[in-house]
FIDREN-54885 format. One record per residue (C-alpha): x, y, z; residue in three letters. Coordinates in pm, whole numbers, padded with zeros to 5 digits, always signed. Layout:
XYZALA/...
//
This chain:
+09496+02298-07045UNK/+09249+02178-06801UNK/+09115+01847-06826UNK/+08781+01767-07040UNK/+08647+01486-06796UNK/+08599+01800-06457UNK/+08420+02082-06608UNK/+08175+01747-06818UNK/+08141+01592-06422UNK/+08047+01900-06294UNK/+07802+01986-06502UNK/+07644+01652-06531UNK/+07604+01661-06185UNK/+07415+01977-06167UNK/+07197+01875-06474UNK/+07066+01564-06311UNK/+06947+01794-06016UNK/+06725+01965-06290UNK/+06357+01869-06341UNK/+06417+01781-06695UNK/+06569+01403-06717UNK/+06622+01128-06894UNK/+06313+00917-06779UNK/+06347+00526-06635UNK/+06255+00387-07009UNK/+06522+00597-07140UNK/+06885+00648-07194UNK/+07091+00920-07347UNK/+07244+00864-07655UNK/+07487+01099-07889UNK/+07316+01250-08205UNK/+07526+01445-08355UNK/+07903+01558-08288UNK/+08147+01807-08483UNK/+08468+01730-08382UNK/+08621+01978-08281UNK/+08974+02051-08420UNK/+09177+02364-08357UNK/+09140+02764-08329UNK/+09016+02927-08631UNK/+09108+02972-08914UNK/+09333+02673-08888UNK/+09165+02363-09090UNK/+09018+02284-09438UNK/+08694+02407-09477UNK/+08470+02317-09794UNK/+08289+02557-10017UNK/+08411+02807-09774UNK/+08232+03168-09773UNK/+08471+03493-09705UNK/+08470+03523-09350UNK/+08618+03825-09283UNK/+08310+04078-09270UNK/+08183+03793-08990UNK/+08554+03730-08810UNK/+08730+04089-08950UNK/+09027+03940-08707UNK/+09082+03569-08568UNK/+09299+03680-08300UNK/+09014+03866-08143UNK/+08767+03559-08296UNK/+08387+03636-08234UNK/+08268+03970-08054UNK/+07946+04025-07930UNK/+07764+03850-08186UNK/+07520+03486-08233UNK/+07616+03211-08398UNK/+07311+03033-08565UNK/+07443+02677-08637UNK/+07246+02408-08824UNK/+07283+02041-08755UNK/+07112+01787-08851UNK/+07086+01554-08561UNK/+07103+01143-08631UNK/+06841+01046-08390UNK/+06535+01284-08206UNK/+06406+01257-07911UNK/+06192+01493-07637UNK/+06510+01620-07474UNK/+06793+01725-07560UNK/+07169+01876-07415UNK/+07411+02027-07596UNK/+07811+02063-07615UNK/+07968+02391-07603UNK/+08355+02361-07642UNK/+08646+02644-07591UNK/+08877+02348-07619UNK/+09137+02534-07832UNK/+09060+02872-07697UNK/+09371+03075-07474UNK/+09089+03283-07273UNK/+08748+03190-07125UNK/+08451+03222-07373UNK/+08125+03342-07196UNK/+07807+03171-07387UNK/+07431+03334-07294UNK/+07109+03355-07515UNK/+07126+02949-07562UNK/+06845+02824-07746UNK/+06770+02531-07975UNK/+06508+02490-08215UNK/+06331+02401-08568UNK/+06486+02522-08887UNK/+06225+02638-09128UNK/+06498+02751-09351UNK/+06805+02963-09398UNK/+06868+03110-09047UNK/+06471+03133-08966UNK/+06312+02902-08709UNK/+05988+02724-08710UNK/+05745+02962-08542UNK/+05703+02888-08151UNK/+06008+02628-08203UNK/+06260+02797-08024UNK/+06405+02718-07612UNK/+06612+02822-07372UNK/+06897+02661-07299UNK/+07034+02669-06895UNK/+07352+02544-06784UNK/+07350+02452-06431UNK/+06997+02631-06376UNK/+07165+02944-06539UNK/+07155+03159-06877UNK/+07476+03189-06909UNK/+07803+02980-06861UNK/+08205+03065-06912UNK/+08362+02788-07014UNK/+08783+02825-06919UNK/+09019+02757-07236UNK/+09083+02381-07264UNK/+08719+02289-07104UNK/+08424+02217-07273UNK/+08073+02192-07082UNK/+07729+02053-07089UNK/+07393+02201-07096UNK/+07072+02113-06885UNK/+06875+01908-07036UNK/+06618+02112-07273UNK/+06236+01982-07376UNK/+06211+02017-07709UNK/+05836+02085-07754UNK/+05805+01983-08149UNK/+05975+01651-08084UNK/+05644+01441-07971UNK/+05621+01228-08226UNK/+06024+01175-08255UNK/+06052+00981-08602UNK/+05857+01243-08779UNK/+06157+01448-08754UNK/+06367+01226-08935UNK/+06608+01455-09150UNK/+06554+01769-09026UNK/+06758+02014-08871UNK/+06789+02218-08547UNK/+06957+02556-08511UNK/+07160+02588-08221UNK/+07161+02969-08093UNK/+07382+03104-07883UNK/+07564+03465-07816UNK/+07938+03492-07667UNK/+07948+03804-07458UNK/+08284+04041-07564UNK/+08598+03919-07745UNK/+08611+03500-07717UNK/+08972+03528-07862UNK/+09054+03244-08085UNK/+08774+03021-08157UNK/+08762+02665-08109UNK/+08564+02517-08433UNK/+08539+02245-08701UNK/+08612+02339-09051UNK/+08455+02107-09290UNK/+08114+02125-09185UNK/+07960+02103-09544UNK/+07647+02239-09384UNK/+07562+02584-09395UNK/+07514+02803-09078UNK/+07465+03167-08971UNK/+07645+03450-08796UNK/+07532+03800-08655UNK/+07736+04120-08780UNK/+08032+04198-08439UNK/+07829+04380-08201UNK/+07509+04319-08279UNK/+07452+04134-07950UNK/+07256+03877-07821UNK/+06963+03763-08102UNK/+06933+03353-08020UNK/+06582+03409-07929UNK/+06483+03547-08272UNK/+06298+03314-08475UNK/+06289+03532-08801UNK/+06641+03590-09013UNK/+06705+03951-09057UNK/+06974+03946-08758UNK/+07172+03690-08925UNK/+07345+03837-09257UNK/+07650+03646-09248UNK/+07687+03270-09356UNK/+07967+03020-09268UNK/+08045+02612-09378UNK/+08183+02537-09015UNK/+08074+02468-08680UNK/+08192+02690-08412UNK/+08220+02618-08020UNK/+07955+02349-08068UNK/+08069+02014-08060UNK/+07826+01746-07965UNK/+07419+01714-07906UNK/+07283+01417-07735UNK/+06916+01298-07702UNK/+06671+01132-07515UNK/+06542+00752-07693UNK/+06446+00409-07587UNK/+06666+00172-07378UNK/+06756-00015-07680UNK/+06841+00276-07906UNK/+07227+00296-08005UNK/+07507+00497-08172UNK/+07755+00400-08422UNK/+08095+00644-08432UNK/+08251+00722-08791UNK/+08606+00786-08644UNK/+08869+00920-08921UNK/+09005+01193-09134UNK/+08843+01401-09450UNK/+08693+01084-09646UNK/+08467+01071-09341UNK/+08454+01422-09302UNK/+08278+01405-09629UNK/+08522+01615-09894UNK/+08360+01655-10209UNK/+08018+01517-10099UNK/+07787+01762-10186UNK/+07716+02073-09956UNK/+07417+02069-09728UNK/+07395+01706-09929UNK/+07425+01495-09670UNK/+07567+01226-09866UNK/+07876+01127-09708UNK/+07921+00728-09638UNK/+07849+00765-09262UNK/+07496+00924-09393UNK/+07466+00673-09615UNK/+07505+00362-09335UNK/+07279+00597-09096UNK/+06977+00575-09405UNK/+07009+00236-09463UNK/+07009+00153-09112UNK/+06695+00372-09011UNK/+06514+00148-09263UNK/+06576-00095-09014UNK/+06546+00067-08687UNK/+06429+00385-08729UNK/+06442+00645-08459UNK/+06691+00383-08266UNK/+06964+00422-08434UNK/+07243+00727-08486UNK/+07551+00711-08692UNK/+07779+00990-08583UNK/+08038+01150-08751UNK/+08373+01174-08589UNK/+08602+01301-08942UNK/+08810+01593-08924UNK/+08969+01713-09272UNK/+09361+01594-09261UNK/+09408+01397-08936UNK/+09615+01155-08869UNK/+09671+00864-08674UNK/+09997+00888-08559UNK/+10055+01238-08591UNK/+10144+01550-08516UNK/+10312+01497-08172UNK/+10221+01750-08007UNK/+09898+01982-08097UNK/+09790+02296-07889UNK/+09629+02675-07963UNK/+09981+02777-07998UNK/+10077+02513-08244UNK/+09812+02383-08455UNK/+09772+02184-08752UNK/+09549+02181-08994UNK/+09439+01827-08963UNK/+09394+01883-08595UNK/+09545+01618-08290UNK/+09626+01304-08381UNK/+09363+01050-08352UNK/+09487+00952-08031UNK/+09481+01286-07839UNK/+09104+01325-07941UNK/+08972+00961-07864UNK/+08841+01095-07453UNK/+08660+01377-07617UNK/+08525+01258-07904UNK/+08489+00894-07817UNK/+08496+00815-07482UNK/+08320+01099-07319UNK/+07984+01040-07536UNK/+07692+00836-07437UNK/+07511+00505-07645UNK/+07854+00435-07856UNK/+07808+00047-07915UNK/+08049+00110-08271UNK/+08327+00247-08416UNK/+08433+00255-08783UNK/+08780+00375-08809UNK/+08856+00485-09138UNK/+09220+00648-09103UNK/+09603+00665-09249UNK/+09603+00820-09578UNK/+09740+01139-09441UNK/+10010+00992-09215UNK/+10156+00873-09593UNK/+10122+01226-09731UNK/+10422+01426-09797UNK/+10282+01616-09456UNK/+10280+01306-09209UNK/+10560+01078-09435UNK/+10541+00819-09144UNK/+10594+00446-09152UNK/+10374+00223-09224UNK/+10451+00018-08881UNK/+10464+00346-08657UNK/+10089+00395-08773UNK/+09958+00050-08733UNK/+10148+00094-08378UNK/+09928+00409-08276UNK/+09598+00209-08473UNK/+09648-00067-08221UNK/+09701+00176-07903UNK/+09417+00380-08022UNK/+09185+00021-08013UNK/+09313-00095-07652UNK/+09259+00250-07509UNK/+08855+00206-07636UNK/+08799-00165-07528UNK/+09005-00074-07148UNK/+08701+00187-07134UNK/+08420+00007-07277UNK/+08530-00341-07340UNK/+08156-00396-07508UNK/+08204-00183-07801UNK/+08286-00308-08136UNK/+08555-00179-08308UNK/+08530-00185-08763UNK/+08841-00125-08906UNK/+08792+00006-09268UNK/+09026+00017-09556UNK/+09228+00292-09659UNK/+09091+00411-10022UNK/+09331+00474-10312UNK/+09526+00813-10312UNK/+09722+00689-10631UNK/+09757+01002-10928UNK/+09567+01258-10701UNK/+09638+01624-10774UNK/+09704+01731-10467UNK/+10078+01813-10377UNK/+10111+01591-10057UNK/+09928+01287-10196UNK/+09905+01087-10474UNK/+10268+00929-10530UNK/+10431+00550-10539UNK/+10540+00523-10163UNK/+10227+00644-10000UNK/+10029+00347-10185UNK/+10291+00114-10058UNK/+10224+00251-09724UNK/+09879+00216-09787UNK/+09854-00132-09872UNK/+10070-00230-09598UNK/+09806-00078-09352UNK/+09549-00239-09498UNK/+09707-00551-09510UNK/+09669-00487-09128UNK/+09342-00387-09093UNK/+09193-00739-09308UNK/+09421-00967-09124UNK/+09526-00907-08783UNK/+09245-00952-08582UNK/+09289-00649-08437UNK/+08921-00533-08515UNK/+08607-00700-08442UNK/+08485-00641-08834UNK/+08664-00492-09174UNK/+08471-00298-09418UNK/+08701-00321-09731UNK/+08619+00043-09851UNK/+08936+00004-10063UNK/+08784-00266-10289UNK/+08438-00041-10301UNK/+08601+00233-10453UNK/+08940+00124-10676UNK/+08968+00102-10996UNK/+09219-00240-11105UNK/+09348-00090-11398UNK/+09465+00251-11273UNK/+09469+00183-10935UNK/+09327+00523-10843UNK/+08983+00554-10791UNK/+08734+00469-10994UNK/+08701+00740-11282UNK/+08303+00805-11218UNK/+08389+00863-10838UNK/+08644+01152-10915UNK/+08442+01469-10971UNK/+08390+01700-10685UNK/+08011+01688-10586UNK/+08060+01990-10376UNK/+08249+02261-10613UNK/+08215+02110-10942UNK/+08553+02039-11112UNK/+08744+01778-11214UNK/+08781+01625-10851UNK/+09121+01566-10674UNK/+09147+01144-10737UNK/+09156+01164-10345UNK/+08878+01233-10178UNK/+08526+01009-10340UNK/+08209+01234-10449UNK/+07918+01144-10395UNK/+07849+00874-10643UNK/+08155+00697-10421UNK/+08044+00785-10096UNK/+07727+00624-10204UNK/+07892+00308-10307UNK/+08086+00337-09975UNK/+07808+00293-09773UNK/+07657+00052-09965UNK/+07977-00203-09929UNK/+07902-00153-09548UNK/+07748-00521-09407UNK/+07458-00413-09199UNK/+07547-00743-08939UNK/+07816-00573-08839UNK/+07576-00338-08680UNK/+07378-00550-08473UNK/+07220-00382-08129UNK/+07446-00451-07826UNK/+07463-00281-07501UNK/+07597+00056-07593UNK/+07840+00269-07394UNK/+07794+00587-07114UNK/+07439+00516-07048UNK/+07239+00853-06914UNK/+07215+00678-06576UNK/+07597+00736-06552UNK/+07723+01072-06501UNK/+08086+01040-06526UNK/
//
């Protein structure tokens, strides 16, 4: 596959020709990301609708039809650019009928809301298989007074033109977004509903959003598997831990600060070894293989909480204990040898112990466990700890606590893996806000690289 970093120079490049810039007071900084994890229907989605009157065959993926996708970006400002990502795809994906704007509700748009989006002065753009790409910048024209839009979401419109093939996407998006009927064409610039009778709970194609916002305005990355994906948080809740940290911080900062999320459902650290369209996994690639494009390639990163392992233990990953801690500590030299400013918070592996589910839950994964966060609170390795592990277990059992088992998102008895809410809550609220202190953040929008 082609390399991420080209097609993201090129059109950098051509976007800083455009009238439309990040002014002298400001910098670019990452709002929101969805990373991106495999061709569909490969993952673990949450509270997932049928898809197959949207998608009637993944092979063929989406055809002629608009993807309405709701996000609800971490930090506003007047401009905006966008992500589109075929990362996972085996064919180019042509993208046209861009547009980004207000959500009133469902798949309808605040009236007058709705722009344009150009790549490279142009309303369309094919992005090859293994390539993502970047949009102009785009004004948004409701976003004058920035931290009045605190909490509310934008739909990002777009239509791709024929068959895309498989589709690059992430799974868990516990948000819900919307999807034309195949062939119905392009409809992006619609602000009313009626063209959008199909729902999903992923993310498709789109990947990242960044923002315009003061110098001093910064971005904190939640980096791990489906315990910062959010798994039985509640849907279109926004109540996982990293939205948790992003509330309490905005109390502080406001409109300067973004927490991130960087989860995919069942990744790994050290594992799988090798990941591709033609041999995915439903936990996507390893932590390692997605650090450039998920990381490293994003702008006003001064943090990252990694929050990572319990799969590697599963009955799935069933690696050692040192082999992980081996790939922890590559994964942390590869980010300071890039950005040697940003601060690095490892976080404690939560308690998998008498969970339900097949691959988890036994003696030697909390062994494992322990071990690894033996590592994380004393090595050094990491410029903080956040001991989510003592947040969240329960002495006696040592499982989690029982009032953090029920799922928040489908009802039910709850896995004794993944928090709820009420544990997410107390997740975030462990988190010590000093850790979080501004520092020079990483990729500023001066940069295009």
């Amino acid at each position: 596959m082609r390399s991420l970093t080209g097609i993201v120079v090129a059109s950098l490049l051509v976007a800083s020709l455009q009238t439309a810039s990040a002014k002298d007071n400001e910098n670019w900084v990452v709002s929101w990301t969805g990373s991106v994890q495999g061709p569909y229907p490969v993952g673990n989605p949450s509270a997932q609708p049928d898809q197959k009157f949207a998608f009637p065959d993944p092979a063929a993926g989406a055809r002629d039809q608009t993807f309405r996708l709701i996000v609800r970006p971490d930090i506003w400002g007047k401009q905006a650019r966008i992500r589109l990502s075929n990362a996972f795809g085996t064919k180019p994906v042509t993208f046209d009928g861009v547009c980004a704007g207000l959500q009133l509700g469902s798949a309808a748009l605040l009236r007058g809301s709705n722009r344009l989006v150009t790549f490279g002065g142009k309303m369309s753009v094919t992005v090859p298989p293994g390539d993502s790409v970047w949009s102009d910048p785009v004004t948004l024209p409701f976003a004058g007074q920035p931290d009045t839009l605190a909490g509310r979401r934008l739909a990002v419109s777009f239509h791709v033109v024929g068959e895309s093939g498989p589709m690059t996407w992430h799974a868990k998006a516990l948000t819900t977004s919307y999807v034309t009927a195949p062939g119905a064409g392009s409809k992006g610039t619609l602000e009313d509903e009626a063209a959008f009778p199909y729902t999903t709970a992923s993310w498709f194609f789109l990947d990242a959003i960044e923002m315009t916002a003061p110098t001093d305005a910064f971005a904190i990355m939640a980096f791990g598997d489906s315990i910062t994906d959010g798994t039985a948080s509640t849907m279109n809740g926004d109540d996982r831990w990293p939205n948790v940290l992003s509330r309490r911080l905005k109390a502080i900062h406001g409109n300067k600060v973004a927490v991130v999320n960087g989860g995919i459902g069942g990744n790994q650290i050290a594992g799988p070894a090798e990941y591709g369209p033609g041999k995915p996994f439903p936990g996507g690639p390893a932590s390692g293989q997605r650090l450039e494009r998920d990381v490293l390639s994003l702008s006003g990163i001064s943090s990252l909480i990694w929050l990572e392992g319990i799969n590697d233990f599963s009955k799935n990953g069933n690696a050692e204990s040192d082999k992980v801690i081996a790939a922890m500590k590559e994964g942390v030299a590869r980010l300071r040898a890039k950005w040697p400013h940003i601060k690095i918070v490892g976080a404690t592996v939560t308690t998998a112990l008498g969970s339900s589910s097949a691959a988890h839950g036994f003696p030697e994964q909390d062994t494992k466990r322990k071990a690894l966060n033996d590592f994380i609170r004393t090595s050094g390795t990491f410029d903080g700890v956040i001991d989510f592990d003592k947040a969240t277990l329960d002495p006696q059992s040592g499982g989690l606590k029982p009032e953090f088992v029920p799922d928040s998102t489908t009802g039910g008895a709850g896995d004794k893996l993944h928090p709820n809410r009420t544990g997410y809550l107390a997740m975030g609220q462990a988190i010590d806000l000093d850790l979080f202190k501004p520092v020079r953040a990483g990729r500023s929008a001066k940069r295009k690289e």
